[in-house]
C-alpha positions as CSV (number, residue, x, y, z in Angstrom):
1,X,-13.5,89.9,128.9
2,X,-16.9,90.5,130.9
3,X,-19.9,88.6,129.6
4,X,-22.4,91.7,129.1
5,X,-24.8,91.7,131.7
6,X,-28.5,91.2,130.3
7,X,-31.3,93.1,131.8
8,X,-33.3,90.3,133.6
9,X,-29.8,89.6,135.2
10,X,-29.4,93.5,136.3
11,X,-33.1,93.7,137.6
12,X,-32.8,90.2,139.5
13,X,-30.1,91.7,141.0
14,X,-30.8,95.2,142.0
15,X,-34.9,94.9,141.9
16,X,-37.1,97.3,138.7
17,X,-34.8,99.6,137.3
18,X,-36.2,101.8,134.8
19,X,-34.3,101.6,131.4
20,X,-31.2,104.5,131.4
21,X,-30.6,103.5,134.9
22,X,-30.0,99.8,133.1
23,X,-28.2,101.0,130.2
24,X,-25.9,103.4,132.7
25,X,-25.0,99.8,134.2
26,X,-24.4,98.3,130.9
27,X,-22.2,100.6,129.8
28,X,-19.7,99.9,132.1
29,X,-18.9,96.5,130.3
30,X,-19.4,94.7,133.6
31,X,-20.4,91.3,134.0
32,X,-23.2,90.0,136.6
33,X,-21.3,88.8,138.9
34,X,-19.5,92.3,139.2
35,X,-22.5,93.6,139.7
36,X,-23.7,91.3,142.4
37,X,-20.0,92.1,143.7
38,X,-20.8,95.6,143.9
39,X,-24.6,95.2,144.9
40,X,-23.3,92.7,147.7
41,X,-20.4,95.7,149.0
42,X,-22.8,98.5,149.4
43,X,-25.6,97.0,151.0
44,X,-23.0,94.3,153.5
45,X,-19.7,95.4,153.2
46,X,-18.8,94.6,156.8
47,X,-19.3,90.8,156.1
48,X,-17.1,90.6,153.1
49,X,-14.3,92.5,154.5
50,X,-15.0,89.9,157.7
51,X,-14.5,87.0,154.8
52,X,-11.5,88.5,153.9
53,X,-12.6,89.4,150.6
54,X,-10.0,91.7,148.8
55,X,-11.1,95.6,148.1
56,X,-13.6,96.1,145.2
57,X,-12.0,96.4,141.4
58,X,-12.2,99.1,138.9
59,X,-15.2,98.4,137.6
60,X,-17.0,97.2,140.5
61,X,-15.7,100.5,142.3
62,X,-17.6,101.8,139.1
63,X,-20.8,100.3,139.6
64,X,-20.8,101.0,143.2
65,X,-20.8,104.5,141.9
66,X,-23.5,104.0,140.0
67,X,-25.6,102.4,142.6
68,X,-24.7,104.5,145.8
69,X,-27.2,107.1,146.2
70,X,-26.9,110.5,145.3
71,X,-26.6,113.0,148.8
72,X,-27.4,115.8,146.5
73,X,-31.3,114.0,145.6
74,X,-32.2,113.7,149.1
C-alpha cells in the first residue's frame, strides 16, 4: 500500500496548491512518487516513453486527470 502523500510533498511537487485541490490529490490514496510519476508524464512525456518507461498506472492515470487542465476553464 501507498504511503499517503503529505502536503509539503504534493506542493514541492506541483508548486502552491490551494487546499481542495490538495485534498482531491489525496484522496486518490497515491503516494509521492506517483505523483511525481504523473507530474513528470504531463509536463515530459516524450522523454520517458524515450527511456522506455512502461504506460502510466491506474492511479497515476488518475492523478494525471486531476492535474491536466480543464479545456472547458479556458
Amino acid at each position: 500500500m501507498a504511503k499517503p502523500m503529505t502536503r509539503d510533498e504534493i506542493v514541492s511537487i506541483i508548486g502552491p496548491a490551494d487546499d481542495t485541490f490538495v485534498a482531491e490529490l489525496k484522496a486518490t490514496g497515491a503516494s509521492a512518487d506517483e505523483l511525481q510519476e504523473a507530474w513528470m508524464w504531463l509536463n515530459g512525456d516524450e522523454a520517458l516513453i524515450n527511456s522506455g518507461r512502461p504506460l502510466p498506472g491506474s492511479r497515476v492515470a488518475t492523478l494525471m486527470d486531476i492535474l491536466e487542465p480543464d479545456d472547458r476553464e479556458l
